[in-house]
DSSP file (Angstrom, degrees, kcal/mol; ACC not computed):
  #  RESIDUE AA STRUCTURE BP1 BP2  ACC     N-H-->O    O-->H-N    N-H-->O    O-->H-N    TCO  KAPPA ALPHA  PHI   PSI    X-CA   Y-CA   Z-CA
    1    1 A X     >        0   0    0      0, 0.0     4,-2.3     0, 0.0     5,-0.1   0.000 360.0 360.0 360.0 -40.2 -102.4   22.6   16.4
    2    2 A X  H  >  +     0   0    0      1,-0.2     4,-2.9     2,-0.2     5,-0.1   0.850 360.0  52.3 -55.4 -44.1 -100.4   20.7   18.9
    3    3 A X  H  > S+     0   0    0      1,-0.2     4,-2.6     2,-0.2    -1,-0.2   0.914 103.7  57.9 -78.9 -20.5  -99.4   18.1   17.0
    4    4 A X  H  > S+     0   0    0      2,-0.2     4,-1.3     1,-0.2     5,-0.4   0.919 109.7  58.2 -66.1 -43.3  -97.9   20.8   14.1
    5    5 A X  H  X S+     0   0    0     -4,-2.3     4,-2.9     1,-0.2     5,-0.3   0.948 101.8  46.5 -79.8 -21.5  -96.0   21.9   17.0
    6    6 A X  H  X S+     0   0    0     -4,-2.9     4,-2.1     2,-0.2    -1,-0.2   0.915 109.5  46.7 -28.5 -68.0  -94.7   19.2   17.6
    7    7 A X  H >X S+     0   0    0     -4,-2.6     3,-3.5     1,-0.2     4,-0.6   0.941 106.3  66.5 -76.5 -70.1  -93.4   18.1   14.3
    8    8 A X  H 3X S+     0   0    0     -4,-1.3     4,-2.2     1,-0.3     5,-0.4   0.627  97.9  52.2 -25.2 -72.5  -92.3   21.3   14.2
    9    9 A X  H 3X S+     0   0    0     -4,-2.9     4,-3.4    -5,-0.4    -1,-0.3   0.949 112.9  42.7 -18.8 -53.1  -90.0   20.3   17.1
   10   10 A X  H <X S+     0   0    0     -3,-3.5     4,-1.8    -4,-2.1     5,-0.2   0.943 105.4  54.2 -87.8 -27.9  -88.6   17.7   15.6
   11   11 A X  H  X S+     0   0    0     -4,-0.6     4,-2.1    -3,-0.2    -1,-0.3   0.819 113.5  51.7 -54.4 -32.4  -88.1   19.0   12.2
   12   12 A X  H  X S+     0   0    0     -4,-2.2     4,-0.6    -5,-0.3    -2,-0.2   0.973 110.4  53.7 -91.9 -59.1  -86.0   22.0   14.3
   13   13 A X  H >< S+     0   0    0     -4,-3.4     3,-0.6    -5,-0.4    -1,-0.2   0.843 110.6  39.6 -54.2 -43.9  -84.1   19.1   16.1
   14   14 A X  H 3< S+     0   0    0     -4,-1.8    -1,-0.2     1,-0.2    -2,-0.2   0.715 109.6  56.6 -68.2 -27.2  -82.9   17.4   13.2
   15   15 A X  H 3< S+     0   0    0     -4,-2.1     2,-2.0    -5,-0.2    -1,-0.2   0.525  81.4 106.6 -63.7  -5.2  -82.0   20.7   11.0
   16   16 A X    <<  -     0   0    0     -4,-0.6     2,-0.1    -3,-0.6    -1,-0.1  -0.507  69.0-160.1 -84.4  78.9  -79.8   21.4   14.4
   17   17 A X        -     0   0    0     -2,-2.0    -2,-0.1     1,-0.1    -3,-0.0  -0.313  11.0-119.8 -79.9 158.7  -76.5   20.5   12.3
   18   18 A X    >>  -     0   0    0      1,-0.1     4,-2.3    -2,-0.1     3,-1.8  -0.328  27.6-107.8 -71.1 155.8  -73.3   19.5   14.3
   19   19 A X  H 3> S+     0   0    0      1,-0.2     4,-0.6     2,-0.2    -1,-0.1   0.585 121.6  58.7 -78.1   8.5  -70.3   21.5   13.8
   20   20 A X  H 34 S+     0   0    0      2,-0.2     4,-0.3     3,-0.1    -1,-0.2   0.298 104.5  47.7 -62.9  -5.5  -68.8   19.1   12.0
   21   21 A X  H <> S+     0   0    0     -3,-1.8     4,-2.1     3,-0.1     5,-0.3   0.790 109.9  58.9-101.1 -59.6  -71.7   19.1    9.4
   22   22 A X  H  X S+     0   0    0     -4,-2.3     4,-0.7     2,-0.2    -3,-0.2   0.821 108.8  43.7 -32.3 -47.8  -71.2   23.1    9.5
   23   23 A X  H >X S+     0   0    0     -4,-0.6     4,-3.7    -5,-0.3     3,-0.8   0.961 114.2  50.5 -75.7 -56.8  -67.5   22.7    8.4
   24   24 A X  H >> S+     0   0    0     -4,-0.3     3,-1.2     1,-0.3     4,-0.7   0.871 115.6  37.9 -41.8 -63.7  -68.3   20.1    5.8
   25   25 A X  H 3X S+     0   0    0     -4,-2.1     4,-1.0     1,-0.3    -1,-0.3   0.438 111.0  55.9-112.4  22.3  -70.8   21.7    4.1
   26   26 A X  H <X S+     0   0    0     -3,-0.8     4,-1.8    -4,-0.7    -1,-0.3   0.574 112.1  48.2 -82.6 -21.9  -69.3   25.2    4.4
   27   27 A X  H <X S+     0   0    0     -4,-3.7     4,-1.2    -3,-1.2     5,-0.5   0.834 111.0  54.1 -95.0  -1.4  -66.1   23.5    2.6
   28   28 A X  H  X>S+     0   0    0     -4,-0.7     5,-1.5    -5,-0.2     4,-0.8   0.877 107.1  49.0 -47.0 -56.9  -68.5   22.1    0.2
   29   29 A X  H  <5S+     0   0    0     -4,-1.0    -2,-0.2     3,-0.2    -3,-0.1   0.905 101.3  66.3 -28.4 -74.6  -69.8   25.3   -0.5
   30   30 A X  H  <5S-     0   0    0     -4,-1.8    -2,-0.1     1,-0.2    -3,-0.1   0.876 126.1 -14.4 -53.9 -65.0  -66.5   27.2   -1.1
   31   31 A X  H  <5S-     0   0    0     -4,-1.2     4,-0.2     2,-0.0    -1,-0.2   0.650 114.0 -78.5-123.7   0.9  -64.9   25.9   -4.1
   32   32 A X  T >X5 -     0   0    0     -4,-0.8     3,-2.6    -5,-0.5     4,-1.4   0.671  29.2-115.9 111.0  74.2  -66.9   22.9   -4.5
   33   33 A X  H 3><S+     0   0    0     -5,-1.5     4,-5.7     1,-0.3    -1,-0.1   0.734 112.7  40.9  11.0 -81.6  -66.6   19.4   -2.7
   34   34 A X  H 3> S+     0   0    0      2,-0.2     4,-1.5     1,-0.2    -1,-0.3   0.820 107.9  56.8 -30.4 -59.8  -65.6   17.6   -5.9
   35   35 A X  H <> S+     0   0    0     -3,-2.6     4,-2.6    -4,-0.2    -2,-0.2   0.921 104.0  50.4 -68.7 -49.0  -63.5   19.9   -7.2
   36   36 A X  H  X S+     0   0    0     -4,-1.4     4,-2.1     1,-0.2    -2,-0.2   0.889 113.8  50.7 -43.8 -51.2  -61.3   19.8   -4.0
   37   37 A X  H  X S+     0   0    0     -4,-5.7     4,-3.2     2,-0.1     5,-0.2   0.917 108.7  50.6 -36.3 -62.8  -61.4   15.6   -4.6
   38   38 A X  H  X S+     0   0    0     -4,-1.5     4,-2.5     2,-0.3     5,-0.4   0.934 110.9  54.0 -37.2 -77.5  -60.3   16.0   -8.7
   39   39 A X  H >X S+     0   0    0     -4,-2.6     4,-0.9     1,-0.2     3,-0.8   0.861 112.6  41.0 -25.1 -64.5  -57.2   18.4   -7.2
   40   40 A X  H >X S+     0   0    0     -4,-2.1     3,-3.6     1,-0.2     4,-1.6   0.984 114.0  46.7 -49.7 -72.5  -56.1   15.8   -4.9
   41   41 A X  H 3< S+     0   0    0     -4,-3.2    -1,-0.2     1,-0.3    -2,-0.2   0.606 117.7  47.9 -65.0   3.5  -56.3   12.9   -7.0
   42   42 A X  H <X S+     0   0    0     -4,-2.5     4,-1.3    -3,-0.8    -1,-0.3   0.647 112.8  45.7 -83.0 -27.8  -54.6   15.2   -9.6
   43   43 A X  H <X S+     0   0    0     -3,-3.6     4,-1.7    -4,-0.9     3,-0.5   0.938 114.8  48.0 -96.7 -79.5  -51.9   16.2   -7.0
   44   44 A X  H  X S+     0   0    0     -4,-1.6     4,-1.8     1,-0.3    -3,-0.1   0.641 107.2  60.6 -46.8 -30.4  -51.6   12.2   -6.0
   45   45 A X  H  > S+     0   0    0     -5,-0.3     4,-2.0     1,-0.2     3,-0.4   0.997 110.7  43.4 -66.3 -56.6  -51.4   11.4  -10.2
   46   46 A X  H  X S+     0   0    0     -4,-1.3     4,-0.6    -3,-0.5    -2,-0.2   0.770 109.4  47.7 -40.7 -44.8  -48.3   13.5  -10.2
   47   47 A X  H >X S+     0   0    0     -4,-1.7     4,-2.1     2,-0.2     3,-0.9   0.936 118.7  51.3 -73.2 -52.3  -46.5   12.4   -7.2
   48   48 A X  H 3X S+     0   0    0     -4,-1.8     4,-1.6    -3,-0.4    -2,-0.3   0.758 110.3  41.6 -30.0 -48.2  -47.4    8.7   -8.8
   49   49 A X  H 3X S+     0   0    0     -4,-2.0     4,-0.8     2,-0.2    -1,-0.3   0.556 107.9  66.8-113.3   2.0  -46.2    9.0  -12.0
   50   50 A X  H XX S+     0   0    0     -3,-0.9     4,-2.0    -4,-0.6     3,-1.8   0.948 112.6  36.3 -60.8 -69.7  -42.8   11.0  -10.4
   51   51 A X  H 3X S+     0   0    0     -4,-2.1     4,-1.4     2,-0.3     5,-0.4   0.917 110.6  62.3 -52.5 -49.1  -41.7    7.9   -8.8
   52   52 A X  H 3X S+     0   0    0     -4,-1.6     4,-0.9    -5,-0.2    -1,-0.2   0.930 110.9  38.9 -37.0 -42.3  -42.9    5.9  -11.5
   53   53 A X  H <X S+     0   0    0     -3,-1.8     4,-1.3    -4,-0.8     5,-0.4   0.855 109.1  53.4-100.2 -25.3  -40.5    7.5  -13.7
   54   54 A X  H >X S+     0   0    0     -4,-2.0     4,-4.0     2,-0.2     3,-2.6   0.970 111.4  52.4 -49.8 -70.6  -37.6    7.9  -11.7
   55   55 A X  H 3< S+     0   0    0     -4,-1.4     4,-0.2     1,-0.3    -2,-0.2   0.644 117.9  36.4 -33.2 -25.7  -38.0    4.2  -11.2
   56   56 A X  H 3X>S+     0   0    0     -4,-0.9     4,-1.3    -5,-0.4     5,-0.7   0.748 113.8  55.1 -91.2 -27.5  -38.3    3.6  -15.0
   57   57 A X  H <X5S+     0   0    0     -3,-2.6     4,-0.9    -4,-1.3    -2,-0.2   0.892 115.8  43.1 -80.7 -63.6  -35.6    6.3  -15.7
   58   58 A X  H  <5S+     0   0    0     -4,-4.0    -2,-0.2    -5,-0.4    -3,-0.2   0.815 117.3  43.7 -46.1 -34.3  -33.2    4.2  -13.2
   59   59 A X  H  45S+     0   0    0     -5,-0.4    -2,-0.2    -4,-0.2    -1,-0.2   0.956 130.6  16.7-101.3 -57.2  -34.0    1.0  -14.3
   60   60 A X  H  <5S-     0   0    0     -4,-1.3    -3,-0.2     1,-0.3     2,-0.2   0.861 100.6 -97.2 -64.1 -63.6  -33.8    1.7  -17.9
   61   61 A X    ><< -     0   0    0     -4,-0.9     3,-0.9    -5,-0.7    -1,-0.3  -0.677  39.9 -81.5 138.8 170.8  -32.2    4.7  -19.0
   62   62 A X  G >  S+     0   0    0      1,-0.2     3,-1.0    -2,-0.2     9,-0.1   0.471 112.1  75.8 -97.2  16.0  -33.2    8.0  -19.9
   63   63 A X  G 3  S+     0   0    0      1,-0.3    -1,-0.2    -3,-0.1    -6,-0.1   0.634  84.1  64.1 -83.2  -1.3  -34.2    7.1  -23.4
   64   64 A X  G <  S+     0   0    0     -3,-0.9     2,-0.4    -8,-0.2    -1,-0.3   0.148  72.1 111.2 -85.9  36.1  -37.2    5.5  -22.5
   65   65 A X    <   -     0   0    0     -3,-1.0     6,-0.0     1,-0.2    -3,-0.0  -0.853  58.0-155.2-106.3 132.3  -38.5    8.7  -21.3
   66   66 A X  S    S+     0   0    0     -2,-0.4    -1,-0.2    51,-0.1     2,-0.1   0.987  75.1  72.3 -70.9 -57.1  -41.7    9.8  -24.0
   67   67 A X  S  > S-     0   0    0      1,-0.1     4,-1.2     2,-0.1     3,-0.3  -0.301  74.9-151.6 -75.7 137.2  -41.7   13.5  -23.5
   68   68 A X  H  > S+     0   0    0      1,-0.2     4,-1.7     2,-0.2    -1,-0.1   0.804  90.3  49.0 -68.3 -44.1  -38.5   15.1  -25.3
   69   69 A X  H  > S+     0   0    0      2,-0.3     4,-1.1     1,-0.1     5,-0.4   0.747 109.5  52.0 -91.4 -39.1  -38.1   18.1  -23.1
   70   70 A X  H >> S+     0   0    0     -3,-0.3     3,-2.3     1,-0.3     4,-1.4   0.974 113.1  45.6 -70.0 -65.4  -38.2   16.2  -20.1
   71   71 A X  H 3< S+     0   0    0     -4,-1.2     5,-0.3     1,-0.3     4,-0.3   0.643 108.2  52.5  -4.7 -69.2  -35.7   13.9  -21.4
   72   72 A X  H 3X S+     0   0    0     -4,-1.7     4,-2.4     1,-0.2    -1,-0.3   0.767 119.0  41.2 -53.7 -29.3  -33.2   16.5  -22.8
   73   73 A X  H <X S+     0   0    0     -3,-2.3     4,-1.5    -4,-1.1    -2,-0.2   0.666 111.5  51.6-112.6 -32.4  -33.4   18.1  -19.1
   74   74 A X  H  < S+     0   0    0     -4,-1.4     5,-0.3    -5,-0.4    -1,-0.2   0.621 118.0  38.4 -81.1 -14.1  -33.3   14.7  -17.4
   75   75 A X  H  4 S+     0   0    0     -4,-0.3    -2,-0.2     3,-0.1    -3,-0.2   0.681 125.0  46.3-106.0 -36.8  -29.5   13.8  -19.9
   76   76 A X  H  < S+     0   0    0     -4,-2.4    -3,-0.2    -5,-0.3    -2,-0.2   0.949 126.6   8.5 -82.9 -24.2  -28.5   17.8  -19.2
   77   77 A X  S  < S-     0   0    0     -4,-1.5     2,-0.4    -5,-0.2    -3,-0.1   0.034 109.4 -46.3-102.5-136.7  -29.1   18.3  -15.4
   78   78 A X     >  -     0   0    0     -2,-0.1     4,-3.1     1,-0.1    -1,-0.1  -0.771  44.3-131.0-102.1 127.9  -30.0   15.8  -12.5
   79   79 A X  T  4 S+     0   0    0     -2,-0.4     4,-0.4    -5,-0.3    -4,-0.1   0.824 108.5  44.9 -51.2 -47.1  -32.7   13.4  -13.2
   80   80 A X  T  > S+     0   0    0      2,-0.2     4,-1.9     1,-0.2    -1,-0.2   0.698 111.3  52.2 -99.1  -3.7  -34.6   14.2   -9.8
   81   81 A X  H  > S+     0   0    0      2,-0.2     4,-1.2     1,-0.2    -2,-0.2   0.807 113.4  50.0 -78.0 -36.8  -34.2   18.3  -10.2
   82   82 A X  H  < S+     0   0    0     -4,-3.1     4,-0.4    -9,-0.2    -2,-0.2   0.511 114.7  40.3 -89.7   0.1  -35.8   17.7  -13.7
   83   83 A X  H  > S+     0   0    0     -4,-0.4     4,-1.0    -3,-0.1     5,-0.3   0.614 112.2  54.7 -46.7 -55.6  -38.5   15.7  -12.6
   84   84 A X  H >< S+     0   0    0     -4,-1.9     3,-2.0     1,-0.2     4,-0.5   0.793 107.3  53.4 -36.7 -97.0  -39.2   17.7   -9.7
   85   85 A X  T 3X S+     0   0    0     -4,-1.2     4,-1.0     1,-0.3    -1,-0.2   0.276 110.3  42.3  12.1 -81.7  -39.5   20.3  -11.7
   86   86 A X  T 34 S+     0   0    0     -4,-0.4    -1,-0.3     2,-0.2    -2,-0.2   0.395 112.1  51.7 -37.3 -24.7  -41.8   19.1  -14.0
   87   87 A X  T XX S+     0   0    0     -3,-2.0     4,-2.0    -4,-1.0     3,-1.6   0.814 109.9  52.4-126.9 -73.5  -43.9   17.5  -11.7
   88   88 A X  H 3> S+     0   0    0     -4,-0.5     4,-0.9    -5,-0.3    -2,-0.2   0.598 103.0  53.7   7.5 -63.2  -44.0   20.6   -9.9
   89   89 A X  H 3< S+     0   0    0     -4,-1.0    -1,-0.2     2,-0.2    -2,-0.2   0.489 113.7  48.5 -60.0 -37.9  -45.0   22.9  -12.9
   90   90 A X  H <> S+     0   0    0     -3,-1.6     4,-1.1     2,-0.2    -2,-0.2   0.794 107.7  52.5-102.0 -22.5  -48.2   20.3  -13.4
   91   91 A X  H  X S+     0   0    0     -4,-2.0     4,-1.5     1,-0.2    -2,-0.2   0.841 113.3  39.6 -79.1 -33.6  -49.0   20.4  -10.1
   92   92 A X  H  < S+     0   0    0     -4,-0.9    -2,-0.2     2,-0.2    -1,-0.2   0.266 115.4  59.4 -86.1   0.1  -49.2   24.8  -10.1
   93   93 A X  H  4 S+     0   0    0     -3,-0.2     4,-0.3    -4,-0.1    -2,-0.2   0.785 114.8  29.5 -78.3 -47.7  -50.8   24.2  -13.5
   94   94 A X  H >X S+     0   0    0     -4,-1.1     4,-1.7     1,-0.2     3,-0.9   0.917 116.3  57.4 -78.0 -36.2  -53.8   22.1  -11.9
   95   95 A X  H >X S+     0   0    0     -4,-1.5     4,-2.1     2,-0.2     3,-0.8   0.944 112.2  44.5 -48.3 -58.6  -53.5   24.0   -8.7
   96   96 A X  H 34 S+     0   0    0      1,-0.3     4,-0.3     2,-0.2    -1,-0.2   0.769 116.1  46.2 -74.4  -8.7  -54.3   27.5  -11.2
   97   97 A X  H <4>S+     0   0    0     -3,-0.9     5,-2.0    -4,-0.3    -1,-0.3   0.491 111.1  53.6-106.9 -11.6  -57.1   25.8  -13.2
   98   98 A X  H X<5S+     0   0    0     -4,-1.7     3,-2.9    -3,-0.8    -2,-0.2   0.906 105.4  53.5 -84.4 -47.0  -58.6   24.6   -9.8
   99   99 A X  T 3<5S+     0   0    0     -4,-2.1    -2,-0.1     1,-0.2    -1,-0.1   0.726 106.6  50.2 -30.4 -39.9  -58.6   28.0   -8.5
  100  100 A X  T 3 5S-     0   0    0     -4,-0.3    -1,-0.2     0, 0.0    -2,-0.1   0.265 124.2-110.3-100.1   8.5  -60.5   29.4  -11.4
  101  101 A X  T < 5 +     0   0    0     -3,-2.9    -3,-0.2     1,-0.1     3,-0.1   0.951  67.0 150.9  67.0  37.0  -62.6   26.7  -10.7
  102  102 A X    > < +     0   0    0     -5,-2.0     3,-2.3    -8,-0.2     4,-0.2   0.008   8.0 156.4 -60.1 -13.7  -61.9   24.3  -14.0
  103  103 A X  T 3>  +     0   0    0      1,-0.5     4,-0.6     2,-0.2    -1,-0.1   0.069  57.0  60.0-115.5 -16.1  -62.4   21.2  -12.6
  104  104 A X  H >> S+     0   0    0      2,-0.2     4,-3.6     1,-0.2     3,-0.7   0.856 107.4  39.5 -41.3 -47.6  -63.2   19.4  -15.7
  105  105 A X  H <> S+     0   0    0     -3,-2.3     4,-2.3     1,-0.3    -2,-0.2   0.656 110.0  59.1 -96.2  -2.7  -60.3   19.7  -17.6
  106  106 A X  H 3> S+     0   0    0     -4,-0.2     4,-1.1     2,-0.2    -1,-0.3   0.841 112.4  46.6 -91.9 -24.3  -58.3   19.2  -14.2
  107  107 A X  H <X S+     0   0    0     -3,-0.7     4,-3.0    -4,-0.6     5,-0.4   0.905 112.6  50.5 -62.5 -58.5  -60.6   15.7  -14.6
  108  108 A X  H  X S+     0   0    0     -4,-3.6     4,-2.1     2,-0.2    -2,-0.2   0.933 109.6  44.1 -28.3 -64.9  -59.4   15.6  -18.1
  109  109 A X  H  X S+     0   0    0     -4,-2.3     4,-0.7     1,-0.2    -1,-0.2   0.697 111.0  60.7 -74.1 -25.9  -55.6   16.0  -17.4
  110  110 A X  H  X S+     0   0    0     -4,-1.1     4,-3.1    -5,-0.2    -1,-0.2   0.933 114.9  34.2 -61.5 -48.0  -56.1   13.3  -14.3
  111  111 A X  H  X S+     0   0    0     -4,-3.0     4,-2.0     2,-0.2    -2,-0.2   0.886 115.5  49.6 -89.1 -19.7  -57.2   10.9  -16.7
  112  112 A X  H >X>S+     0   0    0     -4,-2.1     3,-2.5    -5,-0.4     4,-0.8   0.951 115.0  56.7 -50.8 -98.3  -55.1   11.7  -19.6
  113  113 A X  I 3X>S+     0   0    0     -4,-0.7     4,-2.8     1,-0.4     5,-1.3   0.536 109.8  40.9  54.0-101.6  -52.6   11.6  -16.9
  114  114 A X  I 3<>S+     0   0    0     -4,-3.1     5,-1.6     3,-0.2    -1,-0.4   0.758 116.3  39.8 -74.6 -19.0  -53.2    8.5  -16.0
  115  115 A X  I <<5S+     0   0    0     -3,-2.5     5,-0.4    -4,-2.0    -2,-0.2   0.992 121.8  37.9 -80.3 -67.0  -53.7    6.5  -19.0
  116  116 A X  I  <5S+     0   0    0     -4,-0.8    -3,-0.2     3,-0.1    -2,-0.2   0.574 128.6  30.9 -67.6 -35.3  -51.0    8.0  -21.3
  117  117 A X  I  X<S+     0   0    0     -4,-2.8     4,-2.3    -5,-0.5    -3,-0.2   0.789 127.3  30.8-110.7 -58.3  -48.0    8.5  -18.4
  118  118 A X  I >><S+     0   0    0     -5,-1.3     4,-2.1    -4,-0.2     3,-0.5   0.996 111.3  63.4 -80.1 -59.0  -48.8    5.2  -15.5
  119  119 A X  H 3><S+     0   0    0     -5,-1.6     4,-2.0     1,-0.2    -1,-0.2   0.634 107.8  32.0  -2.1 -69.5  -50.0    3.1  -17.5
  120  120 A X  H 3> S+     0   0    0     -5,-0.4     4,-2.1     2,-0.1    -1,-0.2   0.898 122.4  55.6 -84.9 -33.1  -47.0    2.3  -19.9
  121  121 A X  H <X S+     0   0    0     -4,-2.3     4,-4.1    -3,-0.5    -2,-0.2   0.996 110.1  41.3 -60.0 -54.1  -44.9    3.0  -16.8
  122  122 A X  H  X S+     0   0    0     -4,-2.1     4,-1.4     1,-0.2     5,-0.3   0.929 114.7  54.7 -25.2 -83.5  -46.7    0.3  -14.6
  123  123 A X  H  X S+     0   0    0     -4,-2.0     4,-3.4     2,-0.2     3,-0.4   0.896 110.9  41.5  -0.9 -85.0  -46.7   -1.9  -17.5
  124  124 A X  H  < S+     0   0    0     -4,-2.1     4,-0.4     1,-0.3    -2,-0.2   0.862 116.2  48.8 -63.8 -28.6  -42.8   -1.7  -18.1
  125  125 A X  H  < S+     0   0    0     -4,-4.1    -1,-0.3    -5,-0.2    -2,-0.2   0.633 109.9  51.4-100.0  -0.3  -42.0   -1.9  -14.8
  126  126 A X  H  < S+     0   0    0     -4,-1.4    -2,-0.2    -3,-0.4    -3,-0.2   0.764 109.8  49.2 -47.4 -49.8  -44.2   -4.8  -14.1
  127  127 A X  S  < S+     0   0    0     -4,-3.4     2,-1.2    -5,-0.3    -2,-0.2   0.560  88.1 106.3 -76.7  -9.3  -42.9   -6.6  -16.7
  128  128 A X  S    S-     0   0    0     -4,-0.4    -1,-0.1    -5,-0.1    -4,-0.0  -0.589  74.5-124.6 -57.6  69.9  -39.2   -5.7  -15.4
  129  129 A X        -     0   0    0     -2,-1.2    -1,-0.1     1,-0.1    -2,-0.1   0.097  15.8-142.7 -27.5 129.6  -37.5   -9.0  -13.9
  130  130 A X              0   0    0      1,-0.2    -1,-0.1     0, 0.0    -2,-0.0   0.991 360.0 360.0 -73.6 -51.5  -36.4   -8.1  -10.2
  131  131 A X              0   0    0      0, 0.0    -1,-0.2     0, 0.0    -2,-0.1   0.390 360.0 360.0 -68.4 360.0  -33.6  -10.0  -10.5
């Protein structure tokens, strides 16, 4: 009997989490640990591939730009208002599918994302003599 109280004790001592364990896995809890990563690195593809394409946009012109819309918006306004924009618009797009707690397809659109948008920019602008 003593010794059950015992490990009792000590099991009770190690379940005693810190409040820093309390915060963690109460923001684990809320919408989902993961999902919160996905967002970010979703939020961080956008921000990436803005500068990526201004840089390519600058260097190049705005016919190498793939998407048509963007393009048309990028030759009729300002280049960094129509990027913002855009970049903007996919960021409150993943931001409203994270909410509802989506977090696949916001994994989907990260890698899509990346593959399809930095990629060929990377690419082209690696291959870009600096001089």
């Amino acid at each position: 009997m003593r010794e059950r109280g015992a490990l009792q004790q000590q099991v009770t001592a190690l379940q005693l989490p810190t409040q820093e364990l309390v915060i963690l896995r109460s923001v684990m809890r809320s919408r989902g640990f993961l999902g919160n990563i996905v967002v970010v690195c979703f939020m961080v593809t956008q921000l990436t591939d803005w500068f990526a394409t201004y840089q390519g946009v600058t260097l190049f012109g705005t016919e190498v730009e793939a998407n048509p819309v963007l393009r048309f918006l990028m030759e009729r306004y300002d280049i960094i208002l129509s990027l913002t924009g855009a970049k903007l618009a996919a960021t409150a797009a993943g931001a409203f599918l994270h909410l509802f707690n989506r977090h696949f397809e916001v994994t989907l659109l990260t890698l899509v994302y990346t593959w399809f948008a930095l990629v060929p920019w990377f690419r082209a602008l690696v291959l870009q003599p600096v001089f």
